[in-house]
C-alpha positions in Angstrom: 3.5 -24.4 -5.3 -0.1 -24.3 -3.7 -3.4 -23.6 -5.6 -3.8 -20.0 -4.0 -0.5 -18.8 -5.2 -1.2 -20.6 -8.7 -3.6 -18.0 -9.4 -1.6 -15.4 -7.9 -0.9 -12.4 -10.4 2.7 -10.8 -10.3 2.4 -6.6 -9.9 5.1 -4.4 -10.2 5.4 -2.9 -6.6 8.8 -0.7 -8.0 10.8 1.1 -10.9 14.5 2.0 -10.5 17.0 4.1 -12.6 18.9 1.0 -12.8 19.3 -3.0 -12.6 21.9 -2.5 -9.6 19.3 -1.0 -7.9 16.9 -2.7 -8.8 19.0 -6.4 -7.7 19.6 -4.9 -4.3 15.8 -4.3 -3.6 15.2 -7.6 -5.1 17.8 -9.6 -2.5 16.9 -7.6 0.2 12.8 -9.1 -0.4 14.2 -12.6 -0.8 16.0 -12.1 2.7 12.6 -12.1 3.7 11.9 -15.2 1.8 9.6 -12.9 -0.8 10.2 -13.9 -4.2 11.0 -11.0 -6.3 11.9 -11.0 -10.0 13.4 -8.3 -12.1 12.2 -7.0 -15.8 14.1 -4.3 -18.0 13.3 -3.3 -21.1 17.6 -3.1 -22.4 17.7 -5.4 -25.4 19.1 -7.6 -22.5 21.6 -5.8 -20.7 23.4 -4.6 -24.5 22.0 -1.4 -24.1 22.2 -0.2 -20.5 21.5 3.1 -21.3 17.9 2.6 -22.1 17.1 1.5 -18.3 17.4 5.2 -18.0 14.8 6.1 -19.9 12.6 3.3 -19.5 13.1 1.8 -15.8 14.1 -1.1 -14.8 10.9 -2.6 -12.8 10.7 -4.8 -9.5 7.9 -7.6 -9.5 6.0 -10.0 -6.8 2.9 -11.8 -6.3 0.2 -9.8 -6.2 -0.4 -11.6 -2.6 2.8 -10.4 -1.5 2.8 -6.7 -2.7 1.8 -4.8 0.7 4.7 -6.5 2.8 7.2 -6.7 0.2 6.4 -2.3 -0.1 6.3 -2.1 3.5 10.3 -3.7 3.6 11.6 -1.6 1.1 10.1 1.3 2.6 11.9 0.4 6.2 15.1 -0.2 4.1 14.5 3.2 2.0 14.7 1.2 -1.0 10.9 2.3 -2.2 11.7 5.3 -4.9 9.2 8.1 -4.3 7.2 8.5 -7.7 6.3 4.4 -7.2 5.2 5.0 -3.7 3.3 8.0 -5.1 1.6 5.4 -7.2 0.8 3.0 -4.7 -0.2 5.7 -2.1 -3.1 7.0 -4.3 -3.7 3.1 -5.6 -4.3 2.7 -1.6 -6.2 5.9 -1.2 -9.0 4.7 -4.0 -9.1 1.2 -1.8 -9.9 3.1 1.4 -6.2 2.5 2.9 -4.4 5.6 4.9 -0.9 5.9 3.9 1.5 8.9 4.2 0.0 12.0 1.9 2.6 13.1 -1.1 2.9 16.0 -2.7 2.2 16.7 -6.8 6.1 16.8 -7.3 6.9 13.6 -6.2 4.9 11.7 -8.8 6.3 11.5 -12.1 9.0 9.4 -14.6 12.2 8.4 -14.4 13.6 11.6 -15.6 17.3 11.2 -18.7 20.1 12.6 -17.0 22.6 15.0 -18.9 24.7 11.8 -19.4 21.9 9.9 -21.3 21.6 12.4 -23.3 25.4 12.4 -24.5 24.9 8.7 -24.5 22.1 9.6 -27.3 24.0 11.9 -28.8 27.8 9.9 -29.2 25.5 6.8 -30.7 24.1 8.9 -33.6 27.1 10.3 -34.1 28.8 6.8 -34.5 26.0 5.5 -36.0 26.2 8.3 -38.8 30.1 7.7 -39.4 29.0 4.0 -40.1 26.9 4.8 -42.5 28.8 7.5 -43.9 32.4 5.1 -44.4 30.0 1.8 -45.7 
């Protein structure tokens, strides 16, 4: 490792409903020899359910953020709210990028599923405590 990319920060160029998605992004980047590293917030990997809610997020060097965005965007591997993000990061910096719209930006969004998810765990949660 060199002295430039010992100082190098790590930024989170991407956040994806789930770690699938998330690990194809990432081996598509390291194709491209750019390392990439994965974080999820899922009590790791017991609770799946909560990369729903909370994203499962794509890191690089900070030094490699503009190319790595600019390969998942070719590949269509870029979700729209990050690149809504970035876009008005780039806009504040003085960089032209594509223009998106106000309903592009926002969270990761629970799905009817998550919500039974939520729902069935309660439930078995309060039969546990109910037969103890």
């Amino acid at each position: 490792m060199t002295d430039t990319q010992s100082d190098d920060r790590s930024i989170v160029i991407s956040i994806y409903p789930t770690r699938r998605d998330a690990e194809i992004a990432r081996d598509r980047l390291e194709s491209e020899d750019i390392y990439a590293f994965i974080t999820a917030d899922d009590a790791g990997g017991v609770h799946p359910e909560l990369q729903m809610a909370n994203g499962v997020k794509l890191s690089v060097l900070s030094s490699n953020a503009q190319i790595a965005q600019e390969v998942l965007r070719e590949e269509g591997f870029l979700p729209e709210s990050k690149m809504a993000e970035m876009n008005s990061q780039s806009q504040k910096e003085g960089i032209n990028q594509k223009k998106t719209s106000p309903s592009q930006i926002g969270n990761i969004q629970p799905t009817k599923w998550s919500w039974y998810v939520a729902v069935i765990f309660l439930l078995i949660f309060a039969a546990i405590l109910i037969l103890t």
